[in-house]
ROMAR-151238 format. One record per residue (C-alpha): x, y, z negated. Coordinates in pm, whole numbers, padded with zeros to 5 digits, always signed. Layout:
N
XYZ/...
This chain:
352
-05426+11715-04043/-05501+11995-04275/-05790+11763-04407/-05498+11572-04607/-05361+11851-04831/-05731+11982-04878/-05809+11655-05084/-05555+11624-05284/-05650+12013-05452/-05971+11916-05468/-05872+11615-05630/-05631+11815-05861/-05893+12068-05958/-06131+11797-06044/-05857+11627-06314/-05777+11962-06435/-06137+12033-06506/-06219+11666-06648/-05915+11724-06911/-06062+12078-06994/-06420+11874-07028/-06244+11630-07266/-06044+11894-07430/-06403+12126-07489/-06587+11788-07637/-06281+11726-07894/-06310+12082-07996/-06695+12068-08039/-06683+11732-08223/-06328+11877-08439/-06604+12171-08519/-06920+11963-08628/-06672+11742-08846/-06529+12077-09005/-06902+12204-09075/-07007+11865-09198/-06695+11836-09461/-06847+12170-09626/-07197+12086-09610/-07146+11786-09802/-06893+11938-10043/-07183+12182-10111/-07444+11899-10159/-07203+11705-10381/-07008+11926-10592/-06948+12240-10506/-06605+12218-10759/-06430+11940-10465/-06328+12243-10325/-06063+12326-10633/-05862+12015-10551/-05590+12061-10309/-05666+11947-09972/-05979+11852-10014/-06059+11897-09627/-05754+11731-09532/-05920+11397-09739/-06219+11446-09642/-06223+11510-09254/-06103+11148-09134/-06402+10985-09370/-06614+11252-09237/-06551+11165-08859/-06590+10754-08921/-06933+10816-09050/-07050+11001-08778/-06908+10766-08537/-07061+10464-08725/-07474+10635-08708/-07378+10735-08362/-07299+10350-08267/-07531+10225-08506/-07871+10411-08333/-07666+10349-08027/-07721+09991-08031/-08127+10039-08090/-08322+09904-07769/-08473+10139-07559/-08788+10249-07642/-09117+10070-07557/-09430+10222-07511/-09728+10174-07769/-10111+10189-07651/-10373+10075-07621/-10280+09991-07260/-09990+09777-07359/-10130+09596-07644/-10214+09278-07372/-09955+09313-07108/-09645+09399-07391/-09541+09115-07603/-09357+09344-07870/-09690+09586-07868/-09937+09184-07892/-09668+09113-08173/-09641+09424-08381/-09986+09525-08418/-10297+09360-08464/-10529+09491-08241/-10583+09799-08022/-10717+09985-08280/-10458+09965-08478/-10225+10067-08241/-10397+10396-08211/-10514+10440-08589/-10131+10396-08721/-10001+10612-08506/-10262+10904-08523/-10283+10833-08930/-09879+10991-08935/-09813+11248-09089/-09488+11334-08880/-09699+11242-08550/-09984+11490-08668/-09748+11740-08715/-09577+11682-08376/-09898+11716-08211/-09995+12017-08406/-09664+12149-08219/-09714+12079-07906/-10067+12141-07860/-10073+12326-07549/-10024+11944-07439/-09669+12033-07242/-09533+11678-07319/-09725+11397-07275/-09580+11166-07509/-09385+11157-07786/-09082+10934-07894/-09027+10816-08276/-08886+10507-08481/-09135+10260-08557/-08997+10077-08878/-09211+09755-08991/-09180+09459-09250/-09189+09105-09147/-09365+08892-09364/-09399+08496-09306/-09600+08307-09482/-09705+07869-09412/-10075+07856-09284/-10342+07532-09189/-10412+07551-08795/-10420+07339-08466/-10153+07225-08227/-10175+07064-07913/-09929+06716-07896/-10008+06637-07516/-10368+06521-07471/-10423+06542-07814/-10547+06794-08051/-10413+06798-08406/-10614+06964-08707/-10458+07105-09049/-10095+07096-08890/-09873+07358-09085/-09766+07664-08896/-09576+07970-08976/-09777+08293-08910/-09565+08621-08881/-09702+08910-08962/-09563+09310-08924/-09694+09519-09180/-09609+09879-09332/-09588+10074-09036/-09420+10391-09084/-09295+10679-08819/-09017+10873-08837/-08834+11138-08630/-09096+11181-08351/-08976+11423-08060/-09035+11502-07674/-08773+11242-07562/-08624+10960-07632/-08231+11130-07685/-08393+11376-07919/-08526+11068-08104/-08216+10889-08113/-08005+11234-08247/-08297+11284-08544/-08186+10912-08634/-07845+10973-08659/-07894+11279-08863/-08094+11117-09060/-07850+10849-09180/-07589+11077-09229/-07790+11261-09512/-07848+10923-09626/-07495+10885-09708/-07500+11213-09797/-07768+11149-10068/-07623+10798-10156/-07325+10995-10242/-07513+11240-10471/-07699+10987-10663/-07356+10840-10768/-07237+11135-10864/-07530+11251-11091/-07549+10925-11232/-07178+10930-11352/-07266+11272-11508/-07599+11099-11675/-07386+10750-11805/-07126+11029-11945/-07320+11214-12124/-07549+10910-12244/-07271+10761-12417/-07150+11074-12536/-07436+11133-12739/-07440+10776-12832/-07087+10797-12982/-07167+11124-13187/-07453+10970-13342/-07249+10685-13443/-06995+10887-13566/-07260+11068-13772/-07374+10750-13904/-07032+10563-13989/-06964+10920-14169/-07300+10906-14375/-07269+10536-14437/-06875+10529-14575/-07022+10845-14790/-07324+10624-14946/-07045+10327-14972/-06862+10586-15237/-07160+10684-15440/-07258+10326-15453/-06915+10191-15611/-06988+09942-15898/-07352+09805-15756/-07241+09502-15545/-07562+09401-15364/-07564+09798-15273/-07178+09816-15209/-07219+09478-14964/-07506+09603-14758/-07324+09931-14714/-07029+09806-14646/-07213+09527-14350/-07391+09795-14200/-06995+10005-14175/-06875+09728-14003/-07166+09689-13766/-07176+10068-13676/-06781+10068-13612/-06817+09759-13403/-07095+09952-13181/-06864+10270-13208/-06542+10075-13037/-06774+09976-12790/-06911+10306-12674/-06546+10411-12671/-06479+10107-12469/-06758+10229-12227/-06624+10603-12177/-06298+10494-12111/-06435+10275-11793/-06664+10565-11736/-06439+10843-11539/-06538+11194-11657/-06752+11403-11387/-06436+11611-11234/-06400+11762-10868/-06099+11479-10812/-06407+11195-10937/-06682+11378-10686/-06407+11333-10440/-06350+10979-10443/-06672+10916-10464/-06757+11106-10118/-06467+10923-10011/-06589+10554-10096/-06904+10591-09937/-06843+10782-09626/-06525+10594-09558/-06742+10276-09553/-07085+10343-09394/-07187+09962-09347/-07229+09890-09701/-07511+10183-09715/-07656+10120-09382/-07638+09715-09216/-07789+09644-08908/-07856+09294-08847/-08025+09169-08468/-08235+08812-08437/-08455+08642-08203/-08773+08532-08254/-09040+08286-08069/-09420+08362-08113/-09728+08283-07930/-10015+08536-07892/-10175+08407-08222/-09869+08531-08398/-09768+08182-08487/-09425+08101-08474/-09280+07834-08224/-09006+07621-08267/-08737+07597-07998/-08750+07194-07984/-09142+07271-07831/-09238+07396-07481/-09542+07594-07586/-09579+07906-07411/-09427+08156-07595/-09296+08499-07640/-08918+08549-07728/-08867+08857-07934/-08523+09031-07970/-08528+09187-08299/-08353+09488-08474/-08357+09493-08829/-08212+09747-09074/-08166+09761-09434/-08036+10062-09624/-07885+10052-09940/-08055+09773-10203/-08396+09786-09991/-08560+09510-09814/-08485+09503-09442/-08743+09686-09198/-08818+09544-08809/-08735+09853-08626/-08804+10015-08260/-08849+10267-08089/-09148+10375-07953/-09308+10609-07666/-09675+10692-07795/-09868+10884-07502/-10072+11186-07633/-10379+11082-07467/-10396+10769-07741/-10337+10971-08036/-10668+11043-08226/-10781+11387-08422/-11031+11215-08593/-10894+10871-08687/-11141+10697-08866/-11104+10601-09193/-10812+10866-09233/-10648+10807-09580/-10351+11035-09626/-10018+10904-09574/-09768+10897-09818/-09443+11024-09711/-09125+10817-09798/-08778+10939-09598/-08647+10707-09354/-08348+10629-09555/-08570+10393-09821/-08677+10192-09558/
């Protein structure tokens, strides 16, 4: 009978010590947000911090960003694994590459996967994990169908190809992968938000100069105009060219005034405009796709055999989108010698 009163302390303890596990996770996540607001008041402008309660704003935008990269990586497909092995027996591996050697020669080309390697060269992980980001090009090519019994020449088919292939974020596991991703994208607002910024500053002080040398030149010009009183033809030119330098002038002044000065309230909004709305930086957009081993793509209406591909594709500020996945790459594929090694040029995940 004792058994009764037992379980229902046990049971007690166990909420007690789920609500301090909830309570513990709030704090941690209350503390990254915190350390986040700072860092990216000290990327940005440094001066946000003069206008009163600047954390205050900045926090809640802070926190939605983090929770849109979390979900956004969240909803990438487990990885696969790339080899040489898979290339046949994998129809994402058949699709995405053209061959076997390719498989291995992109992969053992990267820089990041060289470097990874380099790392762990005692060989205590077997594999590594990274994003695999690819274009998808389609373009209408001549080849041969099969209509029942009947073999048809010069019919026009739509070959897919996947070409570009760049690696990003390799690690020992796939969670490791997935949190570099996330980081990732958050300094891509981060640095979405800085190029704004600088660029107000540039347009600023473009049209200031613009306006000063316009101002220099109405001044010079309305001095000729008085030195040239009684010559007509001279008096009309000078008196045109007044007009058309005072019609640029009130133009300039036009553009300042729709040009907000560079202040620490301006840096502000502008952290605020992009982090408080992630999905106009970073759009994620999933599709489905029906190829055949040939990389030809097959129509629905048809029963050819077929592949169905489910595919992620992201795009990242005005850049085209890129097919991505990711990808477990086992160490015993990855070459030291690739051959015909041409260095790879390095370009951050967020340009895509």
């Amino acid at each position: 009978m004792k058994l009764f009163p037992e379980m229902k302390l046990s049971g007690l303890r166990n909420v007690l010590h789920n609500r301090q596990l909830v309570k513990d996770v709030r704090q941690d996540r209350q503390t990254d947000i915190t350390k986040n607001v700072e860092r990216v008041v000290d990327v940005i402008d440094g001066r946000i911090r003069l206008v009163s309660g600047y954390k205050k704003k900045l926090q809640n935008v802070i926190r939605n960003s983090l929770e849109f990269t979390d979900a956004l990586i969240d909803r990438f497909p487990r990885a696969i694994e790339i080899s040489s092995r898979t290339f046949v027996s994998d129809p994402y591996v058949n699709a995405f590459f053209s061959n076997t050697r390719d498989v291995q020669t992109i992969f053992s080309r990267s820089s990041e996967i060289r470097e990874f390697m380099e790392d762990y060269a005692n060989g205590e992980v077997a594999h590594c994990c990274a994003l695999l980001c690819m274009h998808k090009t389609e373009k209408t090519v001549l080849g041969v169908e099969l209509a029942g019994d009947t073999l048809r020449k010069d019919v026009k088919q739509t070959a897919v190809n996947f070409t570009d292939h760049r690696i990003y974020s390799p690690a020992p596991t796939e969670t490791e992968t997935r949190q570099g991703l996330k980081q990732c994208l958050f300094e891509g607002l981060v640095t979405n938000t800085l190029e704004r910024v600088v660029q107000l500053k540039l347009s600023n002080q473009r049209l200031q100069h613009e306006r000063q040398m316009l101002q220099a030149r109405l001044r010079h010009a309305q001095y000729l105009l008085g030195r040239q009183a009684g010559r007509p033809a001279s008096e009309a030119d000078r008196k045109r060219e007044i007009e058309e330098t005072q019609l640029k002038l009130e133009r300039t002044e036009e553009d300042l005034r729709k040009i907000h000065l560079a202040t620490p309230q301006v840096s502000l909004e502008q952290v605020v405009e992009v982090f408080s709305s992630p999905e106009k930086f970073v759009r994620l957009q999933e599709s489905t796709l029906r190829l055949n081993k040939m990389g030809i793509k097959i129509d629905e209406s048809t029963s050819q055999p077929c592949n169905t591909l489910k595919l992620t594709e992201v795009s990242i500020g005005d850049q085209q989108p890129r097919v991505v996945t990711l990808a477990n790459f086992p160490r015993d594929e990855f070459l030291s010698r690739p051959f015909a090694f041409t260095p790879e040029i390095s370009i951050p995940f967020i340009t895509m």
